[in-house]
Kinemage of the C-alpha trace (Angstrom):
@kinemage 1
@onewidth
@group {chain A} dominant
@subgroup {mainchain}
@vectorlist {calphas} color= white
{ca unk a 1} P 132.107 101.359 132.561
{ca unk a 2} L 133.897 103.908 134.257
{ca unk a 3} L 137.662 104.675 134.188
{ca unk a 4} L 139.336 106.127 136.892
{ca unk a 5} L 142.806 108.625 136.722
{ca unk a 6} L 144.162 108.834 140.513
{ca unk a 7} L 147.337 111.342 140.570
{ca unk a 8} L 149.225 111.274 143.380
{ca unk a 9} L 152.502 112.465 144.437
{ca unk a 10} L 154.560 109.694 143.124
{ca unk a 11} L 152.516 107.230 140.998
{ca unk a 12} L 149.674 107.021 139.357
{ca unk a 13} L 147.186 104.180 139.248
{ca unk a 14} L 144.647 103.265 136.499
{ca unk a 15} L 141.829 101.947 137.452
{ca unk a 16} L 138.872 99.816 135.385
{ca unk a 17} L 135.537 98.952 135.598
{ca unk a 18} L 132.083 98.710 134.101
{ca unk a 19} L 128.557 98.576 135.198
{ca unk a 20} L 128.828 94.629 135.960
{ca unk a 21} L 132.640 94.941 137.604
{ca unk a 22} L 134.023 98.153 139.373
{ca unk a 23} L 136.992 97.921 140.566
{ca unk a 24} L 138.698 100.490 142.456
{ca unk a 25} L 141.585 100.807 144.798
{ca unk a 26} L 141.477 100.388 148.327
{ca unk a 27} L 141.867 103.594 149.817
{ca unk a 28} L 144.035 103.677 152.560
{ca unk a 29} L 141.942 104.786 155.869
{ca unk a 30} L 143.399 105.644 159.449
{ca unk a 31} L 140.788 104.154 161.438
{ca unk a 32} L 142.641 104.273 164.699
{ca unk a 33} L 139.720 106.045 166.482
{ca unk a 34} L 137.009 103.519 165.647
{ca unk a 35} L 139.369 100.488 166.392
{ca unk a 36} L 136.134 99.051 168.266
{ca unk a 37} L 134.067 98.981 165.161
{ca unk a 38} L 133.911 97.414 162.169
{ca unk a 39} L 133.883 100.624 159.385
{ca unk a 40} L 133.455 100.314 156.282
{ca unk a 41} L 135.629 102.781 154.658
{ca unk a 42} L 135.202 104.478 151.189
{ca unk a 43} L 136.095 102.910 147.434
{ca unk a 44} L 135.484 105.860 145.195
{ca unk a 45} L 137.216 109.123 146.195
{ca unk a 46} L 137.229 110.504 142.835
{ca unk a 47} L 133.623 110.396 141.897
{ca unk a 48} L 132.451 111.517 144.992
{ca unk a 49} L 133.708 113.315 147.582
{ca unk a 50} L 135.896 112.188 150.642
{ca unk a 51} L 136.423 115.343 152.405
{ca unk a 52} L 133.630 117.385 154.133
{ca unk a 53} L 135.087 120.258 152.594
{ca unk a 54} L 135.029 118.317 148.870
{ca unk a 55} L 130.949 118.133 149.869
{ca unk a 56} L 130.150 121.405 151.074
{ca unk a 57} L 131.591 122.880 148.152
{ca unk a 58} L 129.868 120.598 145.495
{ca unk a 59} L 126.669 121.487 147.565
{ca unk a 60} L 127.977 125.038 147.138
{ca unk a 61} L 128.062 124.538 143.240
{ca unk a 62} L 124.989 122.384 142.653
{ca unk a 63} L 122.335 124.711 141.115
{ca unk a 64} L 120.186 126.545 143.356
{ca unk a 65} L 116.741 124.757 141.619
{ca unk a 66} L 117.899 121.488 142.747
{ca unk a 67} L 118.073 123.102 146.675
{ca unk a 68} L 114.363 124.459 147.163
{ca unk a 69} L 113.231 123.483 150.192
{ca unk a 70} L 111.081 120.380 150.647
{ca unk a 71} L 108.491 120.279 152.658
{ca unk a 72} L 107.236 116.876 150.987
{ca unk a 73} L 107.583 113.369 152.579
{ca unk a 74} L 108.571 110.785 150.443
{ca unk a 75} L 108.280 107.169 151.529
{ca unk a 76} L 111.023 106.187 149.095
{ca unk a 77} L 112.607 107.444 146.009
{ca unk a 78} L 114.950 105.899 143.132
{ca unk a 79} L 118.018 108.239 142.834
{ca unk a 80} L 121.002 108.092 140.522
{ca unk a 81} L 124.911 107.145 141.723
{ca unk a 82} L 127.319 108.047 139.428
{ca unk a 83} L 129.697 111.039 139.396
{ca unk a 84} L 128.281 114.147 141.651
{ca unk a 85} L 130.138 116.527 138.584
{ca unk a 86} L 127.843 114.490 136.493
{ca unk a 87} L 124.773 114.346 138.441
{ca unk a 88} L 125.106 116.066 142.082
{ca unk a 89} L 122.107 118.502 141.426
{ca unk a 90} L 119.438 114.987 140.753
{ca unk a 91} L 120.818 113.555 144.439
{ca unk a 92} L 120.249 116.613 146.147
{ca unk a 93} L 116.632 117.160 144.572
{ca unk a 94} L 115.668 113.685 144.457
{ca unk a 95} L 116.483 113.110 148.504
{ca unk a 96} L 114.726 116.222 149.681
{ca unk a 97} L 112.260 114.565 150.716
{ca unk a 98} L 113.491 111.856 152.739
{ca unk a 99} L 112.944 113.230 156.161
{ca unk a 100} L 112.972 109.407 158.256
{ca unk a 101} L 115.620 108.665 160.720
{ca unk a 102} L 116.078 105.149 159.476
{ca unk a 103} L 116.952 104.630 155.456
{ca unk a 104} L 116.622 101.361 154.032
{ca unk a 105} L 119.333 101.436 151.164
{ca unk a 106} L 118.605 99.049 148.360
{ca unk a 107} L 121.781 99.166 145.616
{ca unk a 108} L 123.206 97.646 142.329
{ca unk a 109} L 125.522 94.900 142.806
{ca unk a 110} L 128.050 95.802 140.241
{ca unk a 111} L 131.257 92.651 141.305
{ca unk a 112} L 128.137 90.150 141.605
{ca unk a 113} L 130.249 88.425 139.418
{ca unk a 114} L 133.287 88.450 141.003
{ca unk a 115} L 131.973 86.592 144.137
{ca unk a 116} L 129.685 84.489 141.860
{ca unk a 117} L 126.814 85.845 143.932
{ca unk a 118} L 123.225 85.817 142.925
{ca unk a 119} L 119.663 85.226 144.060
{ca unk a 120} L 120.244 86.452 147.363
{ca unk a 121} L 119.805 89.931 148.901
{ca unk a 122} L 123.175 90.924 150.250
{ca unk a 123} L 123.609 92.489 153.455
{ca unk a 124} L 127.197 93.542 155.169
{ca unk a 125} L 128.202 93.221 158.974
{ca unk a 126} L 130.128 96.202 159.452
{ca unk a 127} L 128.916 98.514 162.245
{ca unk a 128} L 129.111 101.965 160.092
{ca unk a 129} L 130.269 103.479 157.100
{ca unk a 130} L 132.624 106.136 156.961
{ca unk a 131} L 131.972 109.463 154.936
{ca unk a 132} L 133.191 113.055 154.127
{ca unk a 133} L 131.439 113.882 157.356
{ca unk a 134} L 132.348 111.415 159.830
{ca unk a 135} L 130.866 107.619 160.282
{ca unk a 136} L 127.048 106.731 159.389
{ca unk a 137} L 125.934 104.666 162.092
{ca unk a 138} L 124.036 101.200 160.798
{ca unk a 139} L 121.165 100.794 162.565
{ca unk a 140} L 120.537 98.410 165.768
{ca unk a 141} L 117.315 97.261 163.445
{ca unk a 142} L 119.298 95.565 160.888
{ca unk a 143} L 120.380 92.639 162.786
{ca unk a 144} L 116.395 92.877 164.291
{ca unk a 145} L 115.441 92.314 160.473
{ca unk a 146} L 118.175 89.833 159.647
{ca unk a 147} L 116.536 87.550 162.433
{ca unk a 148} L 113.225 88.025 160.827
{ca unk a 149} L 114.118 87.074 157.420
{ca unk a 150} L 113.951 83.484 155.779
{ca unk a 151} L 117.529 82.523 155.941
{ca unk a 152} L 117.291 81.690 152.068
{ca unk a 153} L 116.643 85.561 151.453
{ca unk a 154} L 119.947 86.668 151.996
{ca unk a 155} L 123.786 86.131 152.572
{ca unk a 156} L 126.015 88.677 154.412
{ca unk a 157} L 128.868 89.399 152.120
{ca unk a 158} L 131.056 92.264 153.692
{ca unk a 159} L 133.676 92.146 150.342
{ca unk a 160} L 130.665 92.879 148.114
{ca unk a 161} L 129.472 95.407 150.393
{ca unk a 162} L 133.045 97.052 150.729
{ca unk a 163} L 133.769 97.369 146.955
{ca unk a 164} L 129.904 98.659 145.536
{ca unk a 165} L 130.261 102.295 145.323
{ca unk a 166} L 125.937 102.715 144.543
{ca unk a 167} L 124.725 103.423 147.633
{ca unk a 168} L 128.436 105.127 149.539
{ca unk a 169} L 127.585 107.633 146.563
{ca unk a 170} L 124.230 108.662 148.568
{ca unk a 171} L 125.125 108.095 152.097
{ca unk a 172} L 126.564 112.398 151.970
{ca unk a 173} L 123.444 113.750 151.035
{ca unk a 174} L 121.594 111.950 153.576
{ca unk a 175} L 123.917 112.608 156.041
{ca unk a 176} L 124.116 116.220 155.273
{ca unk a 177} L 120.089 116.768 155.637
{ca unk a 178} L 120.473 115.105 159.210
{ca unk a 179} L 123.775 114.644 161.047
{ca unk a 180} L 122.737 111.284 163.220
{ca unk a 181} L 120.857 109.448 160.012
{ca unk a 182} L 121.230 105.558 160.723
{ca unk a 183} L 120.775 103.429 157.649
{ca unk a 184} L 120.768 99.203 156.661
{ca unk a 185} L 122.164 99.073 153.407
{ca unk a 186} L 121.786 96.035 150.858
{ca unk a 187} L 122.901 95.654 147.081
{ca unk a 188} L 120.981 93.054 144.875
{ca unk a 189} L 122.895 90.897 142.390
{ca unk a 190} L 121.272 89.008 139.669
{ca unk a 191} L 118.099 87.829 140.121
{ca unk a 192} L 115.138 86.192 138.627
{ca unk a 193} L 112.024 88.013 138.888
{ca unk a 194} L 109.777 85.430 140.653
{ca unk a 195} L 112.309 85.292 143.632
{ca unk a 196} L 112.218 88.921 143.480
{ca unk a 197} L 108.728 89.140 144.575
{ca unk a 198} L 109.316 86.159 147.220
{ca unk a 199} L 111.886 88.140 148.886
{ca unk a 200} L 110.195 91.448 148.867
{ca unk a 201} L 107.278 89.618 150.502
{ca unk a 202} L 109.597 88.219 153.132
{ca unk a 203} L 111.336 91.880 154.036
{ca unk a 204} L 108.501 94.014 153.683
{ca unk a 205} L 106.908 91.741 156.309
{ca unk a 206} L 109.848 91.822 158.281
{ca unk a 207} L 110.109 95.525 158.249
{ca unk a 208} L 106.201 96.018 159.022
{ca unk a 209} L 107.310 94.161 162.064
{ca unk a 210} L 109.699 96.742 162.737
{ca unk a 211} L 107.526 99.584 162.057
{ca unk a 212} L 104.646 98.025 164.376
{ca unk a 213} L 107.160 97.006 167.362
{ca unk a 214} L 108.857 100.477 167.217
{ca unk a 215} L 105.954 102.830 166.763
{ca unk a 216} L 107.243 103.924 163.391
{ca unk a 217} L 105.383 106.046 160.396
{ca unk a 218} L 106.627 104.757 156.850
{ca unk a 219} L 108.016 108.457 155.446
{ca unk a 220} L 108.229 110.066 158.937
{ca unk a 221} L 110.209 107.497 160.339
{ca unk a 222} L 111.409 104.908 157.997
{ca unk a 223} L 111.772 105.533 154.251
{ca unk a 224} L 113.376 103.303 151.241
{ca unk a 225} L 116.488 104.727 148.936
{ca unk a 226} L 116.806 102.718 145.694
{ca unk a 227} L 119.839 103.559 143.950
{ca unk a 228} L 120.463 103.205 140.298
{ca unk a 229} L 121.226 104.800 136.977
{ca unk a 230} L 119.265 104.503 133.804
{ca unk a 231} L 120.778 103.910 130.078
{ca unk a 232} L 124.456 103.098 129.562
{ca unk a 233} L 125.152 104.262 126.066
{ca unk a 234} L 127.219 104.641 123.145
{ca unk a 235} L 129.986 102.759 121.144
{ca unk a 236} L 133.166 103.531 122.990
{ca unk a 237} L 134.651 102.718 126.676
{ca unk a 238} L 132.248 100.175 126.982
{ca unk a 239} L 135.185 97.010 126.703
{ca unk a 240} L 134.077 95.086 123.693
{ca unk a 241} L 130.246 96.284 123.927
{ca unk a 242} L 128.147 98.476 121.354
{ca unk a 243} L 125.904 100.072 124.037
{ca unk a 244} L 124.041 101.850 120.883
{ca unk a 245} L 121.251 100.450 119.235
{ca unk a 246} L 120.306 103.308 117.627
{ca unk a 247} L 123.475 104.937 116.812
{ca unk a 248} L 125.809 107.790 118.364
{ca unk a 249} L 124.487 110.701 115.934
{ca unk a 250} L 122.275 112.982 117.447
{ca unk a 251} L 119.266 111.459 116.264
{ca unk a 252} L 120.400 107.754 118.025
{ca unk a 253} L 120.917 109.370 121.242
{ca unk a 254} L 117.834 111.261 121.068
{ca unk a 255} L 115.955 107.744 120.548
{ca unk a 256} L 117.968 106.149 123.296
{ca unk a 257} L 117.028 108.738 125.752
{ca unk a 258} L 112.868 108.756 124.305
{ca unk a 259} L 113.122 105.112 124.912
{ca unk a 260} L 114.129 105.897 128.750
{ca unk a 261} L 111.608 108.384 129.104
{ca unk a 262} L 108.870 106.228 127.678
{ca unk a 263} L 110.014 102.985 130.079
{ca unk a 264} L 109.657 105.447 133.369
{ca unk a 265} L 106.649 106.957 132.498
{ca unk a 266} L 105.256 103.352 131.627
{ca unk a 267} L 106.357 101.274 134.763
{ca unk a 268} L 107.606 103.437 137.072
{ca unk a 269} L 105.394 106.188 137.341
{ca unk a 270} L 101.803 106.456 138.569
{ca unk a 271} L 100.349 103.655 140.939
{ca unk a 272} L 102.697 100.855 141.171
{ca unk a 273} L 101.751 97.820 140.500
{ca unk a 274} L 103.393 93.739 139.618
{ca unk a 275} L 102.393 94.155 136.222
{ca unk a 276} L 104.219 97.634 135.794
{ca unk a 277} L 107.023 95.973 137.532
{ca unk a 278} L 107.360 92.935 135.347
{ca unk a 279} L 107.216 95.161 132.327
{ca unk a 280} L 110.499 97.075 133.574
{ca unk a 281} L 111.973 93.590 134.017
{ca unk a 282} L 110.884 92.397 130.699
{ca unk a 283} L 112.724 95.467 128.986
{ca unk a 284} L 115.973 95.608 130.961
{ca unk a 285} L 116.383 92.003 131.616
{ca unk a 286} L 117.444 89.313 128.689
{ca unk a 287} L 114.157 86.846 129.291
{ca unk a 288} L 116.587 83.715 128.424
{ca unk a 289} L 119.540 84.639 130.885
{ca unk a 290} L 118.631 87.000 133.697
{ca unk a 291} L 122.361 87.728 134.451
{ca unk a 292} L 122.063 89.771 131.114
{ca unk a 293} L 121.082 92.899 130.015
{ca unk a 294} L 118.222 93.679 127.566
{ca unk a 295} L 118.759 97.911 128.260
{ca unk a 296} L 121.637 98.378 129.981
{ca unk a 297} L 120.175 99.941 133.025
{ca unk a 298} L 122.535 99.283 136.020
{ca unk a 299} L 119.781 98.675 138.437
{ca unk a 300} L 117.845 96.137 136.133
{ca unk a 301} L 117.792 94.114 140.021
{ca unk a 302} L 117.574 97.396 142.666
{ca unk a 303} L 114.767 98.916 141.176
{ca unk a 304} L 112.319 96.337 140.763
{ca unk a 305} L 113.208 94.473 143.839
{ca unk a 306} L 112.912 98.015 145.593
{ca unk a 307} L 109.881 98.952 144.027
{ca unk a 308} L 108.591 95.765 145.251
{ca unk a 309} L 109.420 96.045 148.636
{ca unk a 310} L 108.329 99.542 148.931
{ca unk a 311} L 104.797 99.013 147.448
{ca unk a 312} L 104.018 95.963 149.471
{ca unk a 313} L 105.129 97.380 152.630
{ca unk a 314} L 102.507 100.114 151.887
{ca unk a 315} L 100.056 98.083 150.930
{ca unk a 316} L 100.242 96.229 154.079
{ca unk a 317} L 100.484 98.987 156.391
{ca unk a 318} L 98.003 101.675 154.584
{ca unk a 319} L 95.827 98.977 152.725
{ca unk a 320} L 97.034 100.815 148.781
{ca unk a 321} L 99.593 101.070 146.450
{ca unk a 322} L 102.223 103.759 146.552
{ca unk a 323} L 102.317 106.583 143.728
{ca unk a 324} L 105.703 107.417 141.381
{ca unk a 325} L 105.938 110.867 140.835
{ca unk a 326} L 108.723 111.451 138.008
{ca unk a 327} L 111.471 114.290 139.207
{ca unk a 328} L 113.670 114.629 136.984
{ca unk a 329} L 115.548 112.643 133.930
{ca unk a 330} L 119.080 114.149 132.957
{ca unk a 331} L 122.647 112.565 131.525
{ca unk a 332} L 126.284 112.895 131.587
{ca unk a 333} L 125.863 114.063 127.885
{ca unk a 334} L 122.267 115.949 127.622
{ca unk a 335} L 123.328 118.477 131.062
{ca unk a 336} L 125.876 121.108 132.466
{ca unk a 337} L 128.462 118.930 134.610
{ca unk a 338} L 129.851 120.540 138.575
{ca unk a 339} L 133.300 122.108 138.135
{ca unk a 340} L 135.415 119.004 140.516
{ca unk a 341} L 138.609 119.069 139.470
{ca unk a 342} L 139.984 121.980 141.675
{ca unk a 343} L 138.711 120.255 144.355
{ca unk a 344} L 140.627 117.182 143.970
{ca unk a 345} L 137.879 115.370 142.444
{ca unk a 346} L 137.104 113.672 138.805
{ca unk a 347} L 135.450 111.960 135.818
{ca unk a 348} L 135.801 108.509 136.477
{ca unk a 349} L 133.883 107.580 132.827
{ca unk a 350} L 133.992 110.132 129.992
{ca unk a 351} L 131.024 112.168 128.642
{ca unk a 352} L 130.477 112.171 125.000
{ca unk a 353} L 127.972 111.353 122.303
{ca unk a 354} L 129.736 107.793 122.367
{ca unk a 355} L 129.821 107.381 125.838
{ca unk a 356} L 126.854 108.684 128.308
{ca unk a 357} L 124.890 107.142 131.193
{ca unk a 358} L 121.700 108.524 132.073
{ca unk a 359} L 119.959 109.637 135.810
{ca unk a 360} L 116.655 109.519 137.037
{ca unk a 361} L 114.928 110.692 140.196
{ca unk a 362} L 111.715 109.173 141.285
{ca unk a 363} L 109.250 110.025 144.402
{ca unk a 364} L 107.122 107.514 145.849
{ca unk a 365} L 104.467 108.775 148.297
């Protein structure tokens, strides 16, 4: 869940939502330059920055470990999406080494629910995404892979793909490391494992069709972005949910955040593999109703279904499995938080002992 306080000059809105519904208010966009295009324009302006002055100065404040150059390629990475003041420093380590041109954006579908959408990989039609720094250009290749694809893999959804803040949350940083970035985004609702794998089969065939028509290297010029954030926990905030299993003392939270460390290390890192992947499912995902959680991971869906894709698009183009390399693990409770609110910015959850979400950042090479 995360609650959002807007203050503005004569009202104040109030705004609720949890990992399975965000929902935000539509920020009001003048768009009269790009009346040509269809723009998506931002949902979250308190969590994350709106203003390429509101970025440059959380870059400014994110610690200078988390900025080291990179000279790494990473063919895809899992990277957090909640609040930069909460987690800034894991975005900018985790994506310094995506160095391609074109980003293939897999994110949580957190209104799934509210659209009654599931099964499908969702897609949007807009023609770019605004951000602090100007517009994100979607690439030409999106509508190339949309023609590839099984019409029974996807549905293009543009209110879905307007309200999900988990991959606008990323679209900065990339932005930032280079200016003319072109990305095709897609957020995946609830969905069973088996059609999982069919689909990943379907686009990671699709997009080794891309890569062979246009030349490309997977890393140099084409990498995968899987966005998600690890344990929701606690006893408060969470609507009529006790995220805690173990308890909010500091020995629960220490248990939550061992089992987290153990599930990463166990099917996420090291050579990827189905089996690996069905574990994570098996843990995060209620075996009798899919649309539940088991551990409330909010990308129970993107990261297997990215992991997926990833691996067997290496597998077909370099004959082997990709490798996980684990980054970094941190929370909104366990690390120091970015100063934000002199910049106009916010909390849009609390951080406390009863309250917390956790962050990973992954490398896959």
């Amino acid at each position: 869940m995360r609650i959002k306080f807007l203050i503005g000059i004569a009202i104040t809105f109030f705004i609720f939502h949890s990992c399975d519904e965000k929902i935000n208010q539509q920020v009001s966009q003048d768009s009269s330059n790009h009346s040509s295009k269809h723009i998506r324009h931002l949902e979250d302006t308190i969590g994350f920055a709106q203003y390429a002055w509101q970025m440059d100065t959380i870059m400014d404040r994110i610690d200078a470990k988390d900025k080291q150059p990179n000279d790494q390629i990473y063919k895809a990475v899992i990277n957090p999406h909640d609040d930069y003041a909460y987690a800034g420093g894991l975005y900018a380590k985790t994506l310094s080494g995506i160095k391609a041109h074109t980003i293939i954006m897999i994110g949580v579908a957190h209104g799934a629910r509210n659209f009654n959408l599931k099964d499908e990989v969702i897609f949007g039609s807009y023609d770019a995404w605004q951000s602090p720094y100007g517009t994100v250009t979607i690439s030409k290749y999106r509508d190339a892979l949309l023609q590839k694809l099984d019409s029974r893999t996807f549905e293009v959804h543009d209110p879905m793909m307007q309200l999900e803040h988990s991959l606008e949350a990323i679209v900065p940083f990339l932005q930032r490391q280079d200016s003319m970035v072109e990305i095709i985004p897609m957020v995946i609702p609830y969905m069973k494992l088996d059609d999982m794998k069919t689909y990943a089969e379907d686009l990671s065939a699709a997009l080794q069709e891309l890569m062979i028509e246009n030349n490309w290297s997977y890393g140099e010029d084409l990498a995968i972005v899987i966005s998600n954030d690890a344990i929701h926990y606690g006893d408060e905030g969470w609507g009529s949910s006790d995220l805690a299993p173990f308890g909010v003392d500091e020995i629960g939270n220490e248990r939550a955040k061992q089992k987290d460390l153990s599930l990463i290390e166990t099917t996420l890192a090291g050579t990827i593999s189905e089996q690996k992947i069905r574990t994570f499912n098996f843990v995060t995902v209620d075996q009798e109703d899919y649309r539940q959680y088991n551990w409330t991971w909010c990308g129970r869906y993107s990261v297997p279904f990215g992991l997926l894709v990833a691996n067997k698009l290496n597998q077909k183009i370099h004959n082997e499995s990709l490798m996980g390399t684990f980054i970094d693990y941190r929370s909104s409770l366990h690390n120091a938080h970015i100063e934000v609110e002199d910049i106009g910015m916010g909390h849009t959850a609390p951080a406390s002992s009863r309250h917390w979400v956790a962050y990973l950042g992954m490398s896959y090479q």
